[in-house]
N, C-alpha and C positions, 0 to 999 in steps of 0.2 A: 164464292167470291173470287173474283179476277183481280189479282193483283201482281205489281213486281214483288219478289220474294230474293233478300241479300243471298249470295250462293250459300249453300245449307252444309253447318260444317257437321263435324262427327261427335258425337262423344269429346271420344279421348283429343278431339282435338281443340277444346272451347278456354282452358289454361294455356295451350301453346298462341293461341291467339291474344289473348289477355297480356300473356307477356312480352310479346312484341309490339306493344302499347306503353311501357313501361320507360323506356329512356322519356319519351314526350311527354307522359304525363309529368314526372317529375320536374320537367323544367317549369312546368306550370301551376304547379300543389301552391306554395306562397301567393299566386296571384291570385289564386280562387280567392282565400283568406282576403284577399285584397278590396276582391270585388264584390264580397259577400254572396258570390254564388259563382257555378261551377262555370269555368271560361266556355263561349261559345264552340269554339276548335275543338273542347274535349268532348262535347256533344258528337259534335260531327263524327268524331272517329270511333265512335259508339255506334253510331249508326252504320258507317261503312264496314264497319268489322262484323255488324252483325248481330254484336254482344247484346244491342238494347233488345234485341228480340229473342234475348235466351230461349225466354219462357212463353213467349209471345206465341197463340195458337200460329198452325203453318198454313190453315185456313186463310187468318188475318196477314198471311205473308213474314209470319213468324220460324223461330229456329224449333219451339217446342221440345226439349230439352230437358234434362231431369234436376231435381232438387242436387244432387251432388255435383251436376255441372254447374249450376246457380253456383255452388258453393265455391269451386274450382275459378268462379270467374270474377265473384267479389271479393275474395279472400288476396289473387292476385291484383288486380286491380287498387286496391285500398293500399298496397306496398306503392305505388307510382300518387297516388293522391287520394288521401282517405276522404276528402269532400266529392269527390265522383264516384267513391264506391259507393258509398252514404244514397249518393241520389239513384245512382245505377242501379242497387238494393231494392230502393222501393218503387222506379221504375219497372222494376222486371214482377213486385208483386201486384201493381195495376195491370200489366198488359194479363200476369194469370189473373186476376176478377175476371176482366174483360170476357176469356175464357166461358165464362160462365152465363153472362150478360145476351141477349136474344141477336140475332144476325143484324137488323135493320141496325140497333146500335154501333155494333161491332164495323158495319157499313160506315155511319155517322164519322167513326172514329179515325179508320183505319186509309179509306177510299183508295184508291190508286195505289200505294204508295207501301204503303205497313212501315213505314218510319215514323210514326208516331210514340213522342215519350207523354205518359198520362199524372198527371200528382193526383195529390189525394190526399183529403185528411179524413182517413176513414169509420172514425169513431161518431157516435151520433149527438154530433154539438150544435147542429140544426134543427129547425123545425119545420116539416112540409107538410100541407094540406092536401091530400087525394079528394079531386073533384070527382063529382057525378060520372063525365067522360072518361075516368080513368087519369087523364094528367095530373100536374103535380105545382102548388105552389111554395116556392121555395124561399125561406129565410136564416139569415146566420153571420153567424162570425166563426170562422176558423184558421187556426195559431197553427204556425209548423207544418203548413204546405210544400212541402221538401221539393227542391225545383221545379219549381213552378216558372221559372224563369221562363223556359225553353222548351214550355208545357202547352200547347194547345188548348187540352182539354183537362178536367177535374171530376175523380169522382169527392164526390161531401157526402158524408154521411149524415144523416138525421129521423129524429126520431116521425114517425108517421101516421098522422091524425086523419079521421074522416072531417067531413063539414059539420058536424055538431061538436065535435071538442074530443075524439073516442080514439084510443091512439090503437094503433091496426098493425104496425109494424115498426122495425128498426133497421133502416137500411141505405143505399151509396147510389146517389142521383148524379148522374151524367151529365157536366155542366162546361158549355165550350169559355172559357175562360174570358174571351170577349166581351162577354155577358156580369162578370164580377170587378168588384173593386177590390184592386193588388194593393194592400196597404207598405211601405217600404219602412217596417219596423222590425226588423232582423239585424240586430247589433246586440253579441252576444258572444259568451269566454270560450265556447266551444262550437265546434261544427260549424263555423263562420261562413266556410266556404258552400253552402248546401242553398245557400237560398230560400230558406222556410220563409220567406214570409207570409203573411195573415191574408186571407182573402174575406169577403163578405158580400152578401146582396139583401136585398128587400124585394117581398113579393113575384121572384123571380116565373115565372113560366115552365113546364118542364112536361115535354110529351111524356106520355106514357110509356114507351118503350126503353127511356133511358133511366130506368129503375132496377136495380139489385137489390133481393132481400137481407142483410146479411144475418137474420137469424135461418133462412133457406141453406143459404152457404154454410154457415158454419155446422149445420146438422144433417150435411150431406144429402140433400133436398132438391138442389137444382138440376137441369137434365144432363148434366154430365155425368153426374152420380149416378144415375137412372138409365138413361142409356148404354146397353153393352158397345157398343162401336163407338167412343167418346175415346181419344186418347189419355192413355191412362195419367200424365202428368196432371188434368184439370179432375183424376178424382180424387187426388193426395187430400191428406185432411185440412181444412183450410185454415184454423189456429196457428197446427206448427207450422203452413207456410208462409204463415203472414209473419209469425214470430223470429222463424230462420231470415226470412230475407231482412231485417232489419241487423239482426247479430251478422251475418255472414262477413260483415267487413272488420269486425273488433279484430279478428288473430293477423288477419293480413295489417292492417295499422300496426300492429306490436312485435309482428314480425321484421317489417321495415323498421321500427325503430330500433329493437335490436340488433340488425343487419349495421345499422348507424353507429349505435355503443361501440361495437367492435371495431367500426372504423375510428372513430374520434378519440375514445377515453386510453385505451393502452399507448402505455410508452409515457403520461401524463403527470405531473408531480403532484402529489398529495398536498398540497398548501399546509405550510406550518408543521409540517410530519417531516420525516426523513424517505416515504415511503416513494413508488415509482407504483401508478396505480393497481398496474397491470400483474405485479409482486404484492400486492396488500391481500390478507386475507379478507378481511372483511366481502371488498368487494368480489372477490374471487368467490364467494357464500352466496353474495347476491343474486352475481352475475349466474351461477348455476341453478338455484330458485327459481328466478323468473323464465330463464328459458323452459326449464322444467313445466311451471305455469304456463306458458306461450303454448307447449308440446299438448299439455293436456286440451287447452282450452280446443284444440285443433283436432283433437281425438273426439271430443263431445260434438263438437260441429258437424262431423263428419255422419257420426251414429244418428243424429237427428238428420240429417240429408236424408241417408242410408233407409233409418225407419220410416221415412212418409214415402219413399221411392216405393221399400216393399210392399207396406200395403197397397200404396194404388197400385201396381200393377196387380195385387190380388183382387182390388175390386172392393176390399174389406173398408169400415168403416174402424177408425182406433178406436180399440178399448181404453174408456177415462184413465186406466191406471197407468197407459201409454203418453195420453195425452198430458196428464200429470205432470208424471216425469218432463216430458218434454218443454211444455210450461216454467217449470224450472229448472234446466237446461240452457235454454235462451237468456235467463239471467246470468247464472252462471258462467258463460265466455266469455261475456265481455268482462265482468270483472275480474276475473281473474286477470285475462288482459290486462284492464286497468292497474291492476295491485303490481304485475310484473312491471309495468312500463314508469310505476311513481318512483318504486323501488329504484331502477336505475337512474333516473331521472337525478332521483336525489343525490345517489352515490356519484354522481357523472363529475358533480360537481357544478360551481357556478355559473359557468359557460351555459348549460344549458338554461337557465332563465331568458335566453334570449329569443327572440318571437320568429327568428330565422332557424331555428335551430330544431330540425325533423322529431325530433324527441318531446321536444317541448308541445309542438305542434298534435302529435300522435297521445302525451296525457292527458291534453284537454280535450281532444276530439271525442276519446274513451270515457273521459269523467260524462262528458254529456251521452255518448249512448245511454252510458248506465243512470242516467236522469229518465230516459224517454220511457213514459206510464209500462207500456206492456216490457221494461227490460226490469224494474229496480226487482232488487234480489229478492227483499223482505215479503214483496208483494208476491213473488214465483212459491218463495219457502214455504208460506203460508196456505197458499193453492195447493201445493203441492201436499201439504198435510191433511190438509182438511179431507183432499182424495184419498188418502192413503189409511184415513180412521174413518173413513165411508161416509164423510158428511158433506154435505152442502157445499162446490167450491165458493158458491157465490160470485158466479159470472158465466157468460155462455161462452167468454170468449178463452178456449181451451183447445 
């Protein structure tokens, strides 16, 4: 493919970029909330910096880039406006599908330009029919289309029937968004600013080429895997990458907020106490807990980077008792997050109930990760054990 490709930065240098993105985004974190999805401008400078093609093949005019710079970029990023990291998140874990998806598509997609942001709901809440010719009829409703605003295209996931009724696959159909109805019902207590709203079609058309398996992918099947000369980012395990790019923005949100605590609440009068907040033990307990919590959460993010990096570059497919873990990993940052950032929240005092107020904004943003199917804890705990007494997780997606 011939395309423009944004200058290709380094490594070590995909957070020093991220952070000089940071004054701007924050003048415009509350507007997102505002507009229930992420301001056009923050796009834009996604684009120009490069960020939206972290992970983006460098084929499709992508950066191509490793799971701990993913990390390095949303983790930064979510401190200036946690509804862009949110999107930029799973932005960067469609353009890696994409990776994986056949060139004409990849064509489809990318043309000229490889500035292309793709949404996706990629769990299989459709139904497609595989015709004779190989194409695809497509039908559905799908909830939590994460920017889709300022999305072109969509992968949807759904489950995949022949012409008698016989279901053959489970997988993410390539859909230029022209083609679907954008339902405008995203009005919600958390992650306001992201944009999910609902898409759907009837008997939609869908060539043959713009199909992913994703029982292929997730069991290290398609020819990236296969291929020795495939860069090693699209042979990472594909669970934990779908599962980190969703967590990757929980530490950075809770890091900003308490970056805020320490601006706002010292120096602050305890209401109806004698106390000076910043002198109370109480919060002095809190305030060293949660950070404590923030530190950890930022240690785990990092080791599941860490771990999908080393395998792929080895080539290796994870062992379940890896993938496990990791499974329950992805739950575990965000809430932890989450518990650090109520905890101050509460101790902060009254002030912080108000809808202006980075703290308040960064509890409820965290309360709704830890809502989203592949993060709740109970559901990781439970994968996680069942791996770990050699039984059945009960699901492929690990």
């Amino acid at each position: 493919m011939n395309m423009h490709t944004p200058a290709r930065m380094a490594e070590a240098d995909a957070k020093r970029i991220a952070e000089g993105l940071l004054p701007e985004l924050r003048t415009r974190a509350l507007l997102a909330d505002e507009m229930r999805k992420v301001p056009p401008e923050n796009i834009e400078l996604l684009k120009k910096s490069g960020l939206l093609q972290t992970l983006q093949a460098a084929v499709c005019g992508g950066q191509e880039l490793s799971m701990r710079a993913h990390v390095d970029v949303i983790s930064t990023i979510a401190k200036g406006c946690n509804a862009t990291a949110w999107v930029l998140g799973v932005y960067q874990a469609h353009s890696w599908m994409l990776g994986h998806i056949n060139e004409q598509a990849q064509r489809d997609v990318y043309g000229d330009t490889g500035e292309q942001a793709v949404a996706a709901v990629i769990g299989p809440r459709g139904r497609a029919t595989r015709k004779a010719d190989g194409s695809y009829v497509l039908s559905g409703f799908w909830p939590f289309a994460s920017g889709n605003a300022a999305a072109d295209w969509l992968l949807l996931g759904s489950e995949i029937f022949d012409e008698q009724g016989n279901k053959l696959d489970e997988g993410d159909l390539l859909v230029p968004k022209r083609d679907l109805e954008v339902l405008d019902d995203w009005f919600v207590a958390g992650l306001q600013g992201t944009g999910s709203c609902s898409v759907k079609c009837t008997n939609l058309a869908i060539p043959s080429h713009r199909f992913l398996s994703l029982t292929a992918l997730l069991e290290n099947q398609t020819t990236p895997y296969t291929d020795p000369n495939a860069p090693s980012v699209f042979k990472s395990q594909a669970g934990p990458v779908l599962g980190l790019c969703i967590a990757s923005g929980a530490t950075g949100v809770a890091r900003g907020a308490l970056e805020e605590f320490l601006k706002v609440v010292p120096g602050k009068k305890v209401m109806y106490t004698a106390h000076i907040s910043h002198e109370w033990q109480p919060l002095q307990r809190v305030l060293g807990e949660a950070a404590s919590k923030i530190h950890a959460a930022e240690l785990v993010l990092y080791r599941i980077a860490d771990d999908i990096d080393e395998y792929a570059k080895r080539g290796e497919k994870m062992p379940m008792s890896v993938r496990g873990r990791i499974r329950m990993d992805i739950a575990l940052v965000p809430k932890l997050c989450r518990d650090a950032i109520f905890d101050l929240l509460t101790i902060g005092g009254a002030s912080g109930l108000s809808l202006k107020s980075p703290i308040q904004r960064a509890a409820r943003n965290l309360q709704a990760t830890c809502m989203h199917g592949f993060l709740l804890y109970d559901s990781g705990a439970e994968i996680y054990g069942k791996i770990l007494l050699g039984l059945d997780p009960g699901t492929p997606v690990i």
